[in-house]
C-alpha positions in Angstrom: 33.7 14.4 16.5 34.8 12.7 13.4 32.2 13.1 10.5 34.0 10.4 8.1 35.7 7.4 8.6 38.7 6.2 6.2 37.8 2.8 4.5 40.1 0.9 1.9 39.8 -1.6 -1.2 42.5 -2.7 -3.5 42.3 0.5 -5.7 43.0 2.7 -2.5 41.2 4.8 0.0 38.9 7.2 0.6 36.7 9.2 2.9 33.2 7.9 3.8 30.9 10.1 5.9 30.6 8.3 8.6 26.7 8.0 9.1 25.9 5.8 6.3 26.4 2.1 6.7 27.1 1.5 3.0 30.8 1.3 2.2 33.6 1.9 -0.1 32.6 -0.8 -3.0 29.3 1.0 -3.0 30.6 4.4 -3.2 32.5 3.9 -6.2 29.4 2.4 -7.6 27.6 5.5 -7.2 30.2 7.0 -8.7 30.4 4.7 -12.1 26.9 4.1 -12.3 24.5 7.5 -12.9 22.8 5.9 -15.2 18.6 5.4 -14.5 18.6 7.7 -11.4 16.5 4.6 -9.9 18.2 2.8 -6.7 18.0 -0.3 -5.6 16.3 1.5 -3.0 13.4 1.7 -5.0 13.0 -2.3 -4.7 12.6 -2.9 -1.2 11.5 -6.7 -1.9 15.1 -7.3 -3.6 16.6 -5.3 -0.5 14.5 -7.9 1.1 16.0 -10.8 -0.5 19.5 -9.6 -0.2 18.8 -9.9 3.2 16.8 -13.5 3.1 20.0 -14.9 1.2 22.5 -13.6 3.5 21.1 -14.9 6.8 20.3 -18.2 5.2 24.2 -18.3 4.2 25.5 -17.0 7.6 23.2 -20.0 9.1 24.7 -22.5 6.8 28.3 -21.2 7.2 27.4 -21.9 11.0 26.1 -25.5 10.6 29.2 -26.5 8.6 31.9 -24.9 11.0 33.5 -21.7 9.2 31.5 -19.2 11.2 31.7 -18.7 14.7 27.7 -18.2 16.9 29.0 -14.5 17.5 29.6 -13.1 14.1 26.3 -15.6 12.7 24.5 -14.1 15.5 25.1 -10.4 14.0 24.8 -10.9 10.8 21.7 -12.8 11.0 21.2 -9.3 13.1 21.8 -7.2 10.2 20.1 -9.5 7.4 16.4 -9.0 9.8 17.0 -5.3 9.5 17.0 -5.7 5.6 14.0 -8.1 5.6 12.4 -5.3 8.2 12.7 -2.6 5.3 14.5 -0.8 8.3 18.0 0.1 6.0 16.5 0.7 2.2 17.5 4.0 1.7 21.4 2.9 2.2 20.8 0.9 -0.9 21.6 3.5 -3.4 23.5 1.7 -6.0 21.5 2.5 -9.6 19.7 -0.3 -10.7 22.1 -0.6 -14.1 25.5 -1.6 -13.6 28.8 -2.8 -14.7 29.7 -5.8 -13.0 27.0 -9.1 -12.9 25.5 -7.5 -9.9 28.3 -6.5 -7.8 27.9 -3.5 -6.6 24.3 -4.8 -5.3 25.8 -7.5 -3.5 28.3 -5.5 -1.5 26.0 -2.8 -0.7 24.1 -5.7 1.2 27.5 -6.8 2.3 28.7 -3.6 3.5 25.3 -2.9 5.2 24.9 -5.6 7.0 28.3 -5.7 8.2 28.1 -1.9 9.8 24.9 -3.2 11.4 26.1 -5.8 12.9 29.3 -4.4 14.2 27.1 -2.1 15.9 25.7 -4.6 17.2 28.3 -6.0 18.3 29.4 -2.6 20.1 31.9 -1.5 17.6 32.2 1.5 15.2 31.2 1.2 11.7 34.4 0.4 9.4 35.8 -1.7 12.1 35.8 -4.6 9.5 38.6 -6.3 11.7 36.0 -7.4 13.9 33.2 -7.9 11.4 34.1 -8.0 7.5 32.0 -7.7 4.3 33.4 -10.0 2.8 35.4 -12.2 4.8 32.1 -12.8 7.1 29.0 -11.8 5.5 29.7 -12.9 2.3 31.3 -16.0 3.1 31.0 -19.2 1.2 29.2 -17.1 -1.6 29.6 -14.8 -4.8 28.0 -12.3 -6.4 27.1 -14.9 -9.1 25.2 -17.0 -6.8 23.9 -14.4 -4.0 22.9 -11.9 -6.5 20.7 -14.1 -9.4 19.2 -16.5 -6.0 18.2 -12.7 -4.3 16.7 -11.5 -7.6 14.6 -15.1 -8.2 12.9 -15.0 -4.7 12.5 -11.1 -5.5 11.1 -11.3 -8.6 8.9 -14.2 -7.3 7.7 -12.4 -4.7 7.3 -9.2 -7.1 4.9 -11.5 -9.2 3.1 -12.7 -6.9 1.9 -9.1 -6.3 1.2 -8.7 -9.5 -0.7 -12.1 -10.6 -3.4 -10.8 -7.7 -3.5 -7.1 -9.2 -4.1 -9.2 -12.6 -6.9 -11.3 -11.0 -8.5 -8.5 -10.1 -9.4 -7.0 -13.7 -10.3 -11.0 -14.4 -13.2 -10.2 -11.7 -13.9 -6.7 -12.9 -14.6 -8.4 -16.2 -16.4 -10.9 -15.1 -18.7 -9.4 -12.9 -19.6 -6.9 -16.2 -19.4 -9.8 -17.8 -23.1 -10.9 -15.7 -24.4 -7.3 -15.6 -24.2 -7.0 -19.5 -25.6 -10.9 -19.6 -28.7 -9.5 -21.6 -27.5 -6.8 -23.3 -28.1 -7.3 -27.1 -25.0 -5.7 -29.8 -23.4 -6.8 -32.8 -20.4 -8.7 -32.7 -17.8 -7.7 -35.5 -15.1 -9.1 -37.3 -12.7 -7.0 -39.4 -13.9 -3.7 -38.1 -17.7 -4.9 -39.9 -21.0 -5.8 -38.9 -20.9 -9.8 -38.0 -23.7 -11.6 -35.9 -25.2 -10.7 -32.8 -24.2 -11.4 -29.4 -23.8 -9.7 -26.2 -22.1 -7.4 -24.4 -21.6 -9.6 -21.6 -20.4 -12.3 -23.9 -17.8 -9.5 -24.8 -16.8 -8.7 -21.1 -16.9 -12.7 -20.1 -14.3 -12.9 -23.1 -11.9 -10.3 -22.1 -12.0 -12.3 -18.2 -11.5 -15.5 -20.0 -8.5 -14.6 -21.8 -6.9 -12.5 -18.4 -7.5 -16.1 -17.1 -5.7 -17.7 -18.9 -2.6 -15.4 -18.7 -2.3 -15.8 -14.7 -2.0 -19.7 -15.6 0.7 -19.1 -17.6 2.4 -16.3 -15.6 1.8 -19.1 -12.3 3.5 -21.7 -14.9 6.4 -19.4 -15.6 7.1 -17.9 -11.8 7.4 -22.0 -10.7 10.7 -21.0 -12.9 12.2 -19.8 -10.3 12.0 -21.6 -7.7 15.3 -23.3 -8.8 18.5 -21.5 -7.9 22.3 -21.7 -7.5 23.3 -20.7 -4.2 26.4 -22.4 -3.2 27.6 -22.4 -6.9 29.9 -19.5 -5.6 32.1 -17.9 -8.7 31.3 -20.3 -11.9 29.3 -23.7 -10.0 32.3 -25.5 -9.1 31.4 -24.4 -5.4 34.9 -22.9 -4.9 35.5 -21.5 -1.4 32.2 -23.1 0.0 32.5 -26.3 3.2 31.0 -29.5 2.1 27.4 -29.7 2.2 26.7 -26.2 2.5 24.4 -25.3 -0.7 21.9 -28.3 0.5 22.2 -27.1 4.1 21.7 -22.7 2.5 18.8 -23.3 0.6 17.1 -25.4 3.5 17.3 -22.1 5.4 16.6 -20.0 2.7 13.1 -22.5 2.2 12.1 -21.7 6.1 13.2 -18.0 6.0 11.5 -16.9 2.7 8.6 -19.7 3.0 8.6 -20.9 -0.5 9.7 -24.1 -2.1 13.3 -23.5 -3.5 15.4 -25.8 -4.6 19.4 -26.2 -5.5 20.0 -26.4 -9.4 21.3 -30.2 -10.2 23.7 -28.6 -12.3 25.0 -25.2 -10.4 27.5 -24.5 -13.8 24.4 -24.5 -15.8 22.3 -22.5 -13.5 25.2 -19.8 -13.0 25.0 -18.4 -16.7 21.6 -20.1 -17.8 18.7 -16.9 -17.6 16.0 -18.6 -19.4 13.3 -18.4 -17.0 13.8 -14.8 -17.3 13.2 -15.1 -21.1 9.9 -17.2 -20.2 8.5 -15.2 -18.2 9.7 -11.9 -19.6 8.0 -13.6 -23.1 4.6 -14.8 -21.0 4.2 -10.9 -19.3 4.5 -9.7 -23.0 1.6 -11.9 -24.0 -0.4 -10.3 -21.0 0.5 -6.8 -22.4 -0.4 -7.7 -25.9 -4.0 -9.1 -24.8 -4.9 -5.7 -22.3 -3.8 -3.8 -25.3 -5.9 -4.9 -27.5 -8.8 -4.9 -24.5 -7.9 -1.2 -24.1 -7.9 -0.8 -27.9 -11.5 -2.6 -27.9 -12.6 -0.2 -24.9 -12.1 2.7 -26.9 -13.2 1.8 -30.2 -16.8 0.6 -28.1 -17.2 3.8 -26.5 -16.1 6.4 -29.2 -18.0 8.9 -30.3 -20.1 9.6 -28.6 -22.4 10.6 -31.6 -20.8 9.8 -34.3 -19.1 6.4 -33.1 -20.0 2.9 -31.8 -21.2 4.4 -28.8 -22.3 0.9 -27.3 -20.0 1.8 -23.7 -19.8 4.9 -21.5 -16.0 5.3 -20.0 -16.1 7.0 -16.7 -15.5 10.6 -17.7 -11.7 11.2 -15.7 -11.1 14.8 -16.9 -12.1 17.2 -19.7 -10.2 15.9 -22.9 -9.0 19.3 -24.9 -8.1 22.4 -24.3 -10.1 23.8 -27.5 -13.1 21.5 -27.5 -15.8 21.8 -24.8 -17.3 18.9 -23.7 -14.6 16.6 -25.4 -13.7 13.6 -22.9 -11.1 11.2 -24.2 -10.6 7.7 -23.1 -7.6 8.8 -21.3 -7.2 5.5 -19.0 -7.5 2.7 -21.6 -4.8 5.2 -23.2 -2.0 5.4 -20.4 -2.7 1.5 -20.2 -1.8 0.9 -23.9 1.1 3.2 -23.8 2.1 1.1 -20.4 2.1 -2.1 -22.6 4.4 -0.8 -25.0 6.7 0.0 -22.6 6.4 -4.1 -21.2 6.8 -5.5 -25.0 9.6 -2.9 -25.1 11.5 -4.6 -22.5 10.9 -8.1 -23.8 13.6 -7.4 -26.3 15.9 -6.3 -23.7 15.5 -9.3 -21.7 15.9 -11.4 -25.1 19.1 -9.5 -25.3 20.5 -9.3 -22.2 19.7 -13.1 -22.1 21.8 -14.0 -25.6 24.5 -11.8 -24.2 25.7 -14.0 -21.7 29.4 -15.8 -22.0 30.7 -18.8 -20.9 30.4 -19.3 -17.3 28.2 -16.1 -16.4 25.9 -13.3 -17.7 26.7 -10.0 -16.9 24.2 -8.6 -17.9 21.4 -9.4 -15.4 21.0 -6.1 -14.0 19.6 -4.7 -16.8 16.9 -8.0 -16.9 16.6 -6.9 -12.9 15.7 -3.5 -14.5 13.4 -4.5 -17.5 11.4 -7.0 -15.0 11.3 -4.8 -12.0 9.7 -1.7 -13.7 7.6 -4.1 -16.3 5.3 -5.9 -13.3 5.4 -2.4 -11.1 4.1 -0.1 -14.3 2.0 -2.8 -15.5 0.6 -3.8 -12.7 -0.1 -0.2 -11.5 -1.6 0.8 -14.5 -4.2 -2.4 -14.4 -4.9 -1.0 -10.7 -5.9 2.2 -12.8 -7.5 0.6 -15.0 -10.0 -1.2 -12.7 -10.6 1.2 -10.2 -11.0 4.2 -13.0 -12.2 2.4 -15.7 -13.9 -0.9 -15.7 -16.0 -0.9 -12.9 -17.7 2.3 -13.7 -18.4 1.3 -17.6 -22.2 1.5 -18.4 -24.0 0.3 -21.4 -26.2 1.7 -24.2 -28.7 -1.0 -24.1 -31.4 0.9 -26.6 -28.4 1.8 -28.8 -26.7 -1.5 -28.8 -30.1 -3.2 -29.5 -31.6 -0.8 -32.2 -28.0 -1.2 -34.2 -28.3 -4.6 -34.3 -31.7 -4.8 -35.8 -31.2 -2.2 -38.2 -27.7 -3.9 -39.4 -27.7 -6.3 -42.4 -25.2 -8.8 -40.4 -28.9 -10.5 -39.1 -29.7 -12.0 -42.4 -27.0 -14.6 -41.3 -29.7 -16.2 -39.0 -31.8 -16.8 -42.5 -29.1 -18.7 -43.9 -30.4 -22.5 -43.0 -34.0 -21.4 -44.4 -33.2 -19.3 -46.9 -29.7 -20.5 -48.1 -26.5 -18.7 -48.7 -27.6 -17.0 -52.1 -30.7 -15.7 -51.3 -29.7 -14.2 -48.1 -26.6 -12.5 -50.2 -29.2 -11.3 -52.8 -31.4 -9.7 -49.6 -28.3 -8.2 -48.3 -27.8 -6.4 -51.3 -30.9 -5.0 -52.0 -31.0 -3.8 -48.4 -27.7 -1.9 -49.2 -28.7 -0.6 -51.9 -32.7 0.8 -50.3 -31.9 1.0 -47.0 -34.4 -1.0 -46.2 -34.7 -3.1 -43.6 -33.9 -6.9 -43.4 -37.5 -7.3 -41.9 -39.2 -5.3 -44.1 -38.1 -7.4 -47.2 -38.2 -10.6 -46.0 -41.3 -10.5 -44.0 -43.5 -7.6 -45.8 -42.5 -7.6 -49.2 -41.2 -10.6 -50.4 -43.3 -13.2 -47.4 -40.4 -15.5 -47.0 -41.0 -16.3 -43.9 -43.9 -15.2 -41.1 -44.2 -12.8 -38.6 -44.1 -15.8 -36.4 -40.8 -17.0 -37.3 -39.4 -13.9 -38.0 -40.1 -13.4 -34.1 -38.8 -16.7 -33.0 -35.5 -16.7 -35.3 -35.1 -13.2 -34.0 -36.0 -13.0 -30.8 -33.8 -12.0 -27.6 -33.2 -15.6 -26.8 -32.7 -16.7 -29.6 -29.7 -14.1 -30.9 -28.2 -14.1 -27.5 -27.8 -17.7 -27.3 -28.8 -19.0 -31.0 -30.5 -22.5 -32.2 -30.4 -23.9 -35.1 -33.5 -23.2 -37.0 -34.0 -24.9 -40.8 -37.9 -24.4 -41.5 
């Protein structure tokens, strides 16, 4: 039995083994393209999309008369198996490429097509009776299938993510409340400031998570908007009358989200700025769980001779020389992880500013950057909550007796005492090592016991009022 089967473009021919259902436009591409070892393969919700994007055309092409209910019929077929996750591994195109996207789009092309002959009872390669791109990729180019399959991708891709990222909003939260009476001193430029609490700290860090999912939500609504139908440069060569409206209608019912057709499918063909947006808004989210992560270490280092305020769940012993050393290896991989997402900003930014005239070409790498961004950052969040967050415990005593003993407290003197007086009791505590009590209240009688004990009290430095006499 034959083991290959001979398949032709306009460069010539050659021998494809005769299992795979991927064709001879994607075997050059795996040829051309060794460049990440990562596959489209490796993206089953773009695979996904491919297939979304294709059945919705193959409908359309139907409705306005240029395909026939037999060849819709099997490439509709084909296109469920994609959306099924049934063909991924013949998607083996590297995720950077020459050519806008091309290579992706006939892989889906060639796919489908092989199903659906099969379906139809034929032998793969018998592109007579079903064709790539005759049939399956009618009415459409790679510069509108392509960027339309990577929006409702990467939508659907941030969707995941956006939950992942409301789930260390909770984990902060909920520390927030069980650190609600936990006494420390707040700090500003690495040095002792006023007191607040460690709950305050962990309600802050869910706050500002918060607010990042708005503006990720704000920035996915980006894409919403595509070109399908805008064929090679939006002109809409090649495509029957009425077909992007009647496309993205299908696409709307298959994929179950509110798309819409660009107004303007020449602007939409070469414009990538939502891409910049959002690449810019995951980049903020990076920047804030860095500096979380940085905080999370700094609060728990030590453990003697730090700030020691937080225990990190211990993960794994932290030298190879040191006994008993335990590093705060998840906050670490985190940060690092972050990098890696502002890292990719700038390729987006340049990818973007690369684009000429009627088309950017360089999309797949932007597929690239934003694919492996919201997988690595969202798995290492996932890490970060389930190894790190949840388990955190407090110092209470620790946190508490630092914040008495530090000189940051004369600040609550300031509206009895005044601004100079409190900086002349500052000093001579740096300089004794005294205490700010024993001064105030014992030696000099500034104030009483009593309203040393109400200015000072747990209430009060955990949620402070103003107090003048």
């Amino acid at each position: 039995m034959k083991t290959t089967r001979k398949e032709h473009d306009f460069l010539g021919e050659l021998e494809i083994p005769n299992h795979l259902y991927y064709g001879i436009q994607t075997f050059r591409a795996v040829e051309n393209f060794n460049i990440t070892g990562i596959s489209i393969s490796k993206e089953p919700l773009f695979i996904k999309a491919l297939g979304y994007v294709k059945k919705a055309a193959a409908l359309a092409n139907k409705d306005c008369g240029v395909l026939d209910a037999k060849i819709t019929e099997a490439i509709c077929y084909g296109s469920d198996q994609l959306i099924a996750g049934k063909f991924d591994q013949e998607f083996v195109s590297d995720l950077i490429q020459g050519g806008a996207g091309t290579s992706v789009n006939m892989n889906a092309n060639e796919v489908i097509a092989n199903i659906g002959l099969e379906y139809l009872g034929h032998k793969k390669g018998e592109y007579n009776f079903l064709h790539p791109n005759n049939h399956v990729n009618c009415s459409q180019s790679t510069n509108d299938a392509y960027p339309s399959a990577f929006r409702i991708a990467l939508y659907l891709k941030m969707e995941r993510f956006i939950a992942i990222l409301s789930s260390l909003e909770v984990a902060f939260s909920e520390k927030g409340v069980e650190f609600k009476r936990v006494l420390k001193m707040g700090r500003t430029q690495l040095q002792d400031a006023v007191p607040m609490t460690l709950g305050q700290e962990f309600h802050a860090y869910a706050t500002t998570i918060g607010e990042d999912i708005k503006r990720l939500k704000e920035a996915q609504s980006l894409l919403l908007e595509i070109n399908m139908g805008a064929t090679a440069i939006g002109t809409k060569v090649n495509a029957p009358e009425g077909y992007p409206e009647i496309c993205v209608d299908y696409l709307v019912k298959e994929v179950g989200i509110p798309l819409t057709l660009s107004p303007d499918l020449i602007e939409a063909t070469v414009d990538t700025g939502a891409y910049v947006q959002i690449m810019g808004t995951l980049k903020r989210t990076a920047v804030k769980i860095t500096k979380i992560c940085n905080d999370l270490r700094l609060l728990s280092s030590g453990p003697r001779t730090g700030f020691n305020e937080i225990n990190l769940p211990a993960c794994q012993p932290g030298s190879s020389i040191m006994p008993g050393k335990v590093n705060p290896v998840i906050p670490e991989v985190v940060n690092q992880t972050c990098f890696y997402v502002v890292g990719q900003d700038l390729t987006v930014t340049l990818a973007a500013s690369a684009g000429q005239l009627q088309l950017n070409v360089m999309e797949p790498v932007i597929a690239f950057a934003m694919f492996t961004s919201l997988d690595y950052l969202g798995n290492a969040i996932e890490t970060l909550v389930d190894k790190c967050i949840v388990g955190i415990t407090a110092n209470t005593d620790h946190c508490f007796n630092m914040v008495m003993n530090s000189i940051g407290i004369v600040t609550q003197l300031n509206p009895i005492l005044g601004y100079e007086v409190c900086a002349g009791i500052a000093g001579e505590v740096l300089k004794t090592n005294k205490s700010i009590h024993q001064i105030v209240v014992i030696e000099r009688k500034e104030i009483t016991q009593n309203k040393w004990d109400e200015i000072y009290s747990l209430e009060n430095l955990i949620n402070p009022k103003f107090i003048n006499s």
